[in-house]
DOLUM-729466 format. One record per residue: residue in three letters; chain; x, y, z of N, C-alpha, C in turn. Coordinates in pm, 1 decimal, always signed. Layout:
DOLUM-729466
+--------+--------+----------+----------+----------+----------+----------+----------+----------+----------+----------+
: residu : chaine :      n.X :      n.Y :      n.Z :     ca.X :     ca.Y :     ca.Z :      c.X :      c.Y :      c.Z :
+--------+--------+----------+----------+----------+----------+----------+----------+----------+----------+----------+
:    ALA :      A :        X :        Y :        Z :        X :        Y :        Z :        X :        Y :        Z :
...
+--------+--------+----------+----------+----------+----------+----------+----------+----------+----------+----------+
//
This chain:
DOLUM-729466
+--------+--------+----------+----------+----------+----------+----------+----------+----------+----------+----------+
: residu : chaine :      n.X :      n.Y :      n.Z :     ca.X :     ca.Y :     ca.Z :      c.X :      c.Y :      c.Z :
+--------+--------+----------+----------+----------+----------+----------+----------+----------+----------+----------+
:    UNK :      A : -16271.4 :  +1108.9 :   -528.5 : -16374.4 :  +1093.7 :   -629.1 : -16316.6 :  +1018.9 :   -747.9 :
:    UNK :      A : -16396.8 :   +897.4 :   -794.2 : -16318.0 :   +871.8 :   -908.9 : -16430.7 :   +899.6 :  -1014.0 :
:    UNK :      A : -16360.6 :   +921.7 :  -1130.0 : -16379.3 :   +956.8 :  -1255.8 : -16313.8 :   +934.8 :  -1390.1 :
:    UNK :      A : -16415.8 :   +906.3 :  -1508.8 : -16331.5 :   +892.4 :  -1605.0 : -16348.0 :   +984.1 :  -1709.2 :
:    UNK :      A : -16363.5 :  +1160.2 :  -1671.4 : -16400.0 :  +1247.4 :  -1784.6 : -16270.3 :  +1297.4 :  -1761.4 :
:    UNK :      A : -16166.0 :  +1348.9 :  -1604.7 : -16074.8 :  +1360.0 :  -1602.7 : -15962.8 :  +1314.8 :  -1520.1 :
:    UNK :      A : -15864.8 :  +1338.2 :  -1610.1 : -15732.0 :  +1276.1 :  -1502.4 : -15690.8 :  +1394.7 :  -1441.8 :
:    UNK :      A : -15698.1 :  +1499.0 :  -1447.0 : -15625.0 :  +1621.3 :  -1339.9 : -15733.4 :  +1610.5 :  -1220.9 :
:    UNK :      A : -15693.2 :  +1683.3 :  -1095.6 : -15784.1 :  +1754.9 :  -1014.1 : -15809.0 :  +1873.5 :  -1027.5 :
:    UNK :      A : -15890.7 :  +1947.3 :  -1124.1 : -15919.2 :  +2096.3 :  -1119.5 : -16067.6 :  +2148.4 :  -1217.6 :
:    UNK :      A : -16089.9 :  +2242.3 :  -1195.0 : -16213.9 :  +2294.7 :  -1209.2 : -16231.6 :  +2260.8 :  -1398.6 :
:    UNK :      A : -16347.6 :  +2196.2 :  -1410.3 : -16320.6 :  +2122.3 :  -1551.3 : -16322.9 :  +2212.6 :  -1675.0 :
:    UNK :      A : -16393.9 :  +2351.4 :  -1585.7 : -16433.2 :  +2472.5 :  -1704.4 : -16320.8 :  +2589.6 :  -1680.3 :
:    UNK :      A : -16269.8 :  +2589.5 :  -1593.4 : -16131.9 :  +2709.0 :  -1609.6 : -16003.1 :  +2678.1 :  -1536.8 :
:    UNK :      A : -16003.5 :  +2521.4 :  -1486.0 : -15843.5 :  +2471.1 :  -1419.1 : -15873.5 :  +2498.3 :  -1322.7 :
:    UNK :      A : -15913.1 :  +2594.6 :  -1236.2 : -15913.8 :  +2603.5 :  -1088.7 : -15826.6 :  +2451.6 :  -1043.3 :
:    UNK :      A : -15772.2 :  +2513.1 :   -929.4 : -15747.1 :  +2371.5 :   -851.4 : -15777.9 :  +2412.2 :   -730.3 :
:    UNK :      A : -15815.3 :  +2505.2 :   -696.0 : -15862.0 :  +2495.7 :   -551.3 : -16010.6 :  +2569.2 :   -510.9 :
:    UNK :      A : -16104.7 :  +2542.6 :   -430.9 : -16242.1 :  +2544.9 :   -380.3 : -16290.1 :  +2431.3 :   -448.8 :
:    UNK :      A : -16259.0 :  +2314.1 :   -490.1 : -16309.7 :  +2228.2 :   -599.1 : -16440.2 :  +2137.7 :   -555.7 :
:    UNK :      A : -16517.5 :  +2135.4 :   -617.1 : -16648.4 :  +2047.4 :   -527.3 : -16676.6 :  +1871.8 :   -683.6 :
:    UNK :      A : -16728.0 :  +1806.8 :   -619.9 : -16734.7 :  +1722.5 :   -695.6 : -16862.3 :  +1709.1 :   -743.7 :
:    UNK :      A : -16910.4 :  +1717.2 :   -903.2 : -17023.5 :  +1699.2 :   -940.8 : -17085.2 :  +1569.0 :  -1037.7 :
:    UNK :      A : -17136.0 :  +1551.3 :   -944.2 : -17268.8 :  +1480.7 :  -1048.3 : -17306.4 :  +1518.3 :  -1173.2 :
:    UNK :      A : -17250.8 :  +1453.4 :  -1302.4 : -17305.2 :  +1513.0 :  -1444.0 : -17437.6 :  +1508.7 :  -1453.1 :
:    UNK :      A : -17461.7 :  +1374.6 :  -1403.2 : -17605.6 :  +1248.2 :  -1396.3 : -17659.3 :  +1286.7 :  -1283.0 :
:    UNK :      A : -17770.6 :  +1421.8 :  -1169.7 : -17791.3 :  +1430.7 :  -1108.1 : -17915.8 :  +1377.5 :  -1097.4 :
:    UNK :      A : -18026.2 :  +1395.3 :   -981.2 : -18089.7 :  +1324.7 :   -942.6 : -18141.4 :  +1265.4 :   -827.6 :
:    UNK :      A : -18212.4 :  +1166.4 :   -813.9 : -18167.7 :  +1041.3 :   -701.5 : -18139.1 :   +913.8 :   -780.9 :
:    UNK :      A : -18185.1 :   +879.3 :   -844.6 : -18142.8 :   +785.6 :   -926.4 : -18022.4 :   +759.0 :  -1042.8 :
:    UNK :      A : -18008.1 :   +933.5 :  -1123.3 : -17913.7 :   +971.3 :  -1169.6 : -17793.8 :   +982.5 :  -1141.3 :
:    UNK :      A : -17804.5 :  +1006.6 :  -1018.5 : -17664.4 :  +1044.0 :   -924.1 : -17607.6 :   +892.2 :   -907.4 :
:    UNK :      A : -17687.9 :   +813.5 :   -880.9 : -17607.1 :   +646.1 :   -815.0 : -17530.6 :   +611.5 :   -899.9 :
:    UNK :      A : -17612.4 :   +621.6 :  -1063.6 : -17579.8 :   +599.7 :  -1174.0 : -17427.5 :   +690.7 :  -1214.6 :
:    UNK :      A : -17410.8 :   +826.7 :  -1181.6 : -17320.5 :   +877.6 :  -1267.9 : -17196.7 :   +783.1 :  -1152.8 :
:    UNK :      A : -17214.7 :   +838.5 :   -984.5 : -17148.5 :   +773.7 :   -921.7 : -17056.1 :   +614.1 :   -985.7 :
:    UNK :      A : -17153.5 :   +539.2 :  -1022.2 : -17152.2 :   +405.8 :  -1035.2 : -17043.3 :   +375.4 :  -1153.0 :
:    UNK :      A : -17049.9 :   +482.3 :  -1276.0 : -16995.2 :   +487.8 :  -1367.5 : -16881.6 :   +598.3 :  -1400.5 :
:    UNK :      A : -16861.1 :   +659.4 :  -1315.8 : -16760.1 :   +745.5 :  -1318.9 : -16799.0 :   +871.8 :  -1343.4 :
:    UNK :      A : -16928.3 :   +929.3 :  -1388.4 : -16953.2 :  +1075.6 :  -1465.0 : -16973.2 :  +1134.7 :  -1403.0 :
:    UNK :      A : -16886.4 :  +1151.8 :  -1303.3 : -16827.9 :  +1308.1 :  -1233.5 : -16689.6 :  +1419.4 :  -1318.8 :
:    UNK :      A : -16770.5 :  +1489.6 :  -1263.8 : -16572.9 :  +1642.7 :  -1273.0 : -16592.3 :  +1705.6 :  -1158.4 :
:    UNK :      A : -16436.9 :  +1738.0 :  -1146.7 : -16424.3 :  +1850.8 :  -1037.2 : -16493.7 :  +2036.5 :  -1130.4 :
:    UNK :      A : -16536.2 :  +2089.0 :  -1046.4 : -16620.5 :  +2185.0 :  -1063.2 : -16528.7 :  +2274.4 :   -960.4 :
:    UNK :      A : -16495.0 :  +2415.0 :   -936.5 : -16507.0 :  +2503.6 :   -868.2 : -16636.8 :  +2569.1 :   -819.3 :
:    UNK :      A : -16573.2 :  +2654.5 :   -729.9 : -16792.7 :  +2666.0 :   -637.4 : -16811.8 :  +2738.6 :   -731.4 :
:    UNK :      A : -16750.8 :  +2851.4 :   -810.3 : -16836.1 :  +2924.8 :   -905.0 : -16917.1 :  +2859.4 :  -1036.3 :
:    UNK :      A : -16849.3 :  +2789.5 :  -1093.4 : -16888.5 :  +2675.3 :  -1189.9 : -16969.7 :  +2574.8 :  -1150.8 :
:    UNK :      A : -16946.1 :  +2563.4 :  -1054.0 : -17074.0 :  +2422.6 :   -940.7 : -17162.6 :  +2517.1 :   -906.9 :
:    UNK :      A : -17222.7 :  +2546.9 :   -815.3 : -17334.9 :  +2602.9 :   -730.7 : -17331.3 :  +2755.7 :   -622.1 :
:    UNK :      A : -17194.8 :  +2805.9 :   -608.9 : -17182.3 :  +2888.3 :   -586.2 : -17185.7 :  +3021.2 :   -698.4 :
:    UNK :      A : -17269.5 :  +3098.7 :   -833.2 : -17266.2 :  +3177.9 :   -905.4 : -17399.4 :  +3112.4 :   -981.9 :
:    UNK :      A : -17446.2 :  +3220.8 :  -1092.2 : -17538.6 :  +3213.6 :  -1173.6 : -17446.2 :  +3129.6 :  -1281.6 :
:    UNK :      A : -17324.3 :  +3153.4 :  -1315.7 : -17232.2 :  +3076.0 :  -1403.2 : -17221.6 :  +2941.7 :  -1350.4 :
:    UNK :      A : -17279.0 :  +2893.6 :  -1283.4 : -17261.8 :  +2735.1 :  -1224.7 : -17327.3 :  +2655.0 :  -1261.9 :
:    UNK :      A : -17327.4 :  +2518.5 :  -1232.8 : -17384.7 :  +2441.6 :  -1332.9 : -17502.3 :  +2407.9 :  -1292.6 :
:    UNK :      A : -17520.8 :  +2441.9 :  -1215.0 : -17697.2 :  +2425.8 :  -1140.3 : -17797.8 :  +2515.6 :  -1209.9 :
:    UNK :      A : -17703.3 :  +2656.3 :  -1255.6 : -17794.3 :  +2711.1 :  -1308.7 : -17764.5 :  +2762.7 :  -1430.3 :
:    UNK :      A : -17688.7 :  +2761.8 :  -1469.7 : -17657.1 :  +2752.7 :  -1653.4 : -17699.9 :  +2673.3 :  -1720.2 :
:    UNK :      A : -17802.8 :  +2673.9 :  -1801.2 : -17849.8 :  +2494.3 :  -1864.7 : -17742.7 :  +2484.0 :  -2000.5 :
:    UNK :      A : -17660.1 :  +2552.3 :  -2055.8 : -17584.3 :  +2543.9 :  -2143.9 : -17440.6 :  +2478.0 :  -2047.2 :
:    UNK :      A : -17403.4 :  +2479.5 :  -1980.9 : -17323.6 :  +2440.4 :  -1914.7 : -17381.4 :  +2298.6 :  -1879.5 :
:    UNK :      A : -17473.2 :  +2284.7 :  -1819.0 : -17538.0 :  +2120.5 :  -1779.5 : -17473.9 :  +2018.1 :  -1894.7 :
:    UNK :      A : -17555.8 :  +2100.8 :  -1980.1 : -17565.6 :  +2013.6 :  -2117.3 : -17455.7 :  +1995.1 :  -2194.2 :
:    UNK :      A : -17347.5 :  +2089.2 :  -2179.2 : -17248.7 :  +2033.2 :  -2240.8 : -17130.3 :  +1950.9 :  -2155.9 :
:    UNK :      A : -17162.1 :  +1963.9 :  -2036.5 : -17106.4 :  +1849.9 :  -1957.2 : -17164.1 :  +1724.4 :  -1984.9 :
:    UNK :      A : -17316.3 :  +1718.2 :  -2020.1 : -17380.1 :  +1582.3 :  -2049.4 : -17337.5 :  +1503.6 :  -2165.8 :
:    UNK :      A : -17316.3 :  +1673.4 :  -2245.9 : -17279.6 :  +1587.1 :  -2392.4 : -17173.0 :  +1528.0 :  -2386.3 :
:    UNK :      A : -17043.0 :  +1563.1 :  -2337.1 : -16924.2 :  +1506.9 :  -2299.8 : -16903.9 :  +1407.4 :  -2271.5 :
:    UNK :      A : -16973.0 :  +1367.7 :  -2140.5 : -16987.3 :  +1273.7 :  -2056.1 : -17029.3 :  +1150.7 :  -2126.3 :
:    UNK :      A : -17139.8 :  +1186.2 :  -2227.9 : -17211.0 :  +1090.0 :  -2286.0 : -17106.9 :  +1012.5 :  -2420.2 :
:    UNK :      A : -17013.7 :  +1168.2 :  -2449.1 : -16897.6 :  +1077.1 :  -2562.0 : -16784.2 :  +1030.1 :  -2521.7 :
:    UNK :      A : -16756.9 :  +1008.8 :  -2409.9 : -16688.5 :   +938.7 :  -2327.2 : -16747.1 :   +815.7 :  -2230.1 :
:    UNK :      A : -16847.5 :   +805.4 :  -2215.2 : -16925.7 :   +657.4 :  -2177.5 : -16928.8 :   +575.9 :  -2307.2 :
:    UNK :      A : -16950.6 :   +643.6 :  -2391.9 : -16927.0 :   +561.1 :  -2547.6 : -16874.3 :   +542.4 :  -2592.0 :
:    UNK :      A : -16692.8 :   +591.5 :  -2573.9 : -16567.4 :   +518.1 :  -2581.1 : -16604.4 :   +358.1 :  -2559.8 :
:    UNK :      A : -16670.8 :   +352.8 :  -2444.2 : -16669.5 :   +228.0 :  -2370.8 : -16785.0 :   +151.8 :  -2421.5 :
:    UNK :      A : -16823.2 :   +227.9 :  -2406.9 : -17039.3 :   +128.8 :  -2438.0 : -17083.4 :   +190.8 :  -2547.9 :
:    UNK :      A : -17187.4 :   +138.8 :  -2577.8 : -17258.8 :   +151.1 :  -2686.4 : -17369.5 :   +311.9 :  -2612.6 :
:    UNK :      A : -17418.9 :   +362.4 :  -2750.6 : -17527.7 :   +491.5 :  -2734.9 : -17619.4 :   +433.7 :  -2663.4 :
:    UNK :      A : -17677.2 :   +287.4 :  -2746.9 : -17831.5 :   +243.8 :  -2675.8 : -17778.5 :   +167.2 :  -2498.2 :
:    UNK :      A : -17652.9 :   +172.9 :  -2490.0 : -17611.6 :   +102.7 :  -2358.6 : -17667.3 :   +250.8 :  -2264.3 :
:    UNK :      A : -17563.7 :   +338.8 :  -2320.4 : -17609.4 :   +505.2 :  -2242.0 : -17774.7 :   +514.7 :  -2246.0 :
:    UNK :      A : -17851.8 :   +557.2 :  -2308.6 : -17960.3 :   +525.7 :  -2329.8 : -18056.1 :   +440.4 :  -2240.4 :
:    UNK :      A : -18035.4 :   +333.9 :  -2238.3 : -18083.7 :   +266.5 :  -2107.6 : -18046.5 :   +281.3 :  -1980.9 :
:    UNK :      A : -17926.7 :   +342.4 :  -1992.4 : -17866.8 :   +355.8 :  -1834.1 : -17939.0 :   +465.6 :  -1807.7 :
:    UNK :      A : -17909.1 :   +584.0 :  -1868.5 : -17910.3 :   +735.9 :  -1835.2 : -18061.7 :   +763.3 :  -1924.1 :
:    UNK :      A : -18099.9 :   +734.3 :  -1962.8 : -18248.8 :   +732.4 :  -2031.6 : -18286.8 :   +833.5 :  -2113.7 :
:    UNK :      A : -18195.2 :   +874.1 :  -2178.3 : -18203.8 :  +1016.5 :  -2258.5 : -18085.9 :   +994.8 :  -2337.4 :
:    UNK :      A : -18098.6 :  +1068.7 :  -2441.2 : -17973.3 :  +1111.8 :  -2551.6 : -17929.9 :  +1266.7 :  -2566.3 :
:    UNK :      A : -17827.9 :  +1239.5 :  -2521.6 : -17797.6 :  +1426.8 :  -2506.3 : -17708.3 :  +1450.6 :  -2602.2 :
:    UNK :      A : -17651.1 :  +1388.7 :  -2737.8 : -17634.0 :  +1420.9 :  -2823.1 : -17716.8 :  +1447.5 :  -2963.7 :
+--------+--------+----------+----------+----------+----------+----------+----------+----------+----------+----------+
//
């Protein structure tokens, strides 16, 4: 998986390094090509991904602060209104 939120391989919310699943910040069908396309993945553990109520499928405080992240690290690179058009929302 490549990515540019991290350089380790491990669970992005407690280190885990092992059960690790790869997530889509930018999910979707269209979202997903997009995060794909641009790097805005993390490794997730299944509890933090989709295996627990603590996961990011179903925590919306967790979603969102992966989005927010994601979104201040695409903007290292690009501009807000670049994010914005890509990802079509402002999650800061």
């Amino acid at each position: 998986m490549e990515t540019v939120i991290q350089s380790n391989k491990e669970c992005y919310v407690c280190g885990q390094t092992t059960n690790l699943h790869s997530h889509h910040v930018f999910f979707g069908s269209a979202n997903r090509k997009l995060s794909e396309k641009y790097g805005m993945k993390v490794w997730l553990c299944g509890a933090h991904h989709n295996q627990s109520n603590a996961g990011v499928h179903f925590n919306r405080q967790l979603d969102l602060r992966l989005k927010m992240y994601a979104q201040r690290v695409f903007e290292k690179q690009h501009s807000r209104e670049e994010f914005m058009q890509i990802f079509g929302r402002n999650y800061l």
